[in-house]
N, C-alpha and C positions, 0 to 999 in steps of 0.2 A: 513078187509079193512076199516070198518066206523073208526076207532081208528087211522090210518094212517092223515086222517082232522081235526082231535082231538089233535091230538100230534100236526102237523106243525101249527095250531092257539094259542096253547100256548108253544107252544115255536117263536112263532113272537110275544106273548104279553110280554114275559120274554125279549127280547131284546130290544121290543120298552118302557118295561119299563128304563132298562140299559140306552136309549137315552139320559136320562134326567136327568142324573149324569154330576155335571160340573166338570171341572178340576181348579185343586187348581189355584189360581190367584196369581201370583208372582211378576208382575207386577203392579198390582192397587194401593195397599197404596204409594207406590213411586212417583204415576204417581199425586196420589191426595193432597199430602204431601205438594206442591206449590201450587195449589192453595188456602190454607191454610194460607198459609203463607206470600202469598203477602200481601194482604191487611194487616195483621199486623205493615208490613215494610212498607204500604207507611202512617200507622197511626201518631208515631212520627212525620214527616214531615208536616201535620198538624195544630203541636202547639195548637190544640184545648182544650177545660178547660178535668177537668180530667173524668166527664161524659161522654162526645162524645165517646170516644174510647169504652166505656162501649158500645153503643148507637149503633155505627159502627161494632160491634162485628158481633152482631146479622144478621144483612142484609148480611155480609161478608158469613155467615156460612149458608144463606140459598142459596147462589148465583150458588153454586156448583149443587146442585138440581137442578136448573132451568137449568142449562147448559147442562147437563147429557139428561136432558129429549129432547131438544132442539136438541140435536148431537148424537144419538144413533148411537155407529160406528156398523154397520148391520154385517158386515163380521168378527169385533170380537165375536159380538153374535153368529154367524153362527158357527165360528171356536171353540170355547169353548161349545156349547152344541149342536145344529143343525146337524152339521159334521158325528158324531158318529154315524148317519144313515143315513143321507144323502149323505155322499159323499161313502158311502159302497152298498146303496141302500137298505137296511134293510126293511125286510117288505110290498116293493113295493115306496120304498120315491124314488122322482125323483130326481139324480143327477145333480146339479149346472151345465149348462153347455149342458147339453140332450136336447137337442131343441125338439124334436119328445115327449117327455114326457111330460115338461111342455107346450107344444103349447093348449092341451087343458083347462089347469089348466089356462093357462093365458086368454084364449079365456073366462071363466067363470068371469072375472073379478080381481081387486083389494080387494074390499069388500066380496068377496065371499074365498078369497083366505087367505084373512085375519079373518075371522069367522073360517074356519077351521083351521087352525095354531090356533086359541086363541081358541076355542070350545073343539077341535079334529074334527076330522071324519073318518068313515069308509066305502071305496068304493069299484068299480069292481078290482081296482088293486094296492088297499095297505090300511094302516091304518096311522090315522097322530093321535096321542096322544096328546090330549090340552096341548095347551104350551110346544110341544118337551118334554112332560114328565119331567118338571123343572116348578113349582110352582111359581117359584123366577122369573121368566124371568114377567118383565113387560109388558102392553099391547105394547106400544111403542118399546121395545127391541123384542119383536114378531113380529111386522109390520116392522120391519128394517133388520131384520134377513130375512123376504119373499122379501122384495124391492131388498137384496142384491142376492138373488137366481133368481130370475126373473132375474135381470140383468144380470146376467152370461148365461143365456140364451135363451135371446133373438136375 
């Protein structure tokens, strides 16, 4: 009987590792492709000596960064790594939408909600793997990923 708690906690660690596998992006290079390339196209228009464009290059190609960070779409973070246990409820994750589930999680706060998504944690009724078990996921595509769940249900 002791081996029965033994088994169902690694096998829910084996899963919530799984969490934090992304799914290929098929979408992103296409999506980021224009912004790339505007600025290019509105360089010539310009008429500037031949350094500026050089000059302009640079701020163009850091502009996309700032933007990124600025606009984290929550719910593609959610859908591409979040999902995979979340919306299955893997492990005790609350489902988007369970009001009864996260009413306490929400009742703990933003900061508190957001420490655990970015830390992990382990409670009376599931485990959250820092950062959805994905490395990759930034602080801010982690707080946009929980803003978008919270939403769904409240």
């Amino acid at each position: 009987m002791k081996k029965l708690p033994f088994a169902v906690a690694i096998s829910a660690a084996l899963l919530l590792a799984a969490c934090g596998k992304e799914a290929p992006q098929t979408s992103a290079p296409a999506a980021e492709a224009p912004k790339v390339e505007a600025p290019a196209a509105e360089a010539p228009k310009a008429e500037a000596p031949a350094a500026a464009p050089a000059a302009e290059a640079a701020p163009a190609a850091e502009a996309p960064k700032a933007e990124a960070t600025a606009s984290v779409d929550g719910k593609s973070v959610y859908g591409k790594t979040c999902a995979m246990c979340h919306a299955a409820g893997v492990a005790g994750a609350p489902k988007p939408g369970d009001k009864e589930a996260w009413a306490p999680r929400i009742a703990q706060g933003n900061d508190t909600m957001y420490k655990h998504a970015l830390e992990g944690f382990t409670g009376d009724h599931g485990m959250m793997p820092a950062r959805g078990g994905s490395s990759k996921l930034t602080d801010e595509e982690v707080k946009a990923a929980v803003d978008f769940m919270v939403s769904q249900s409240v």
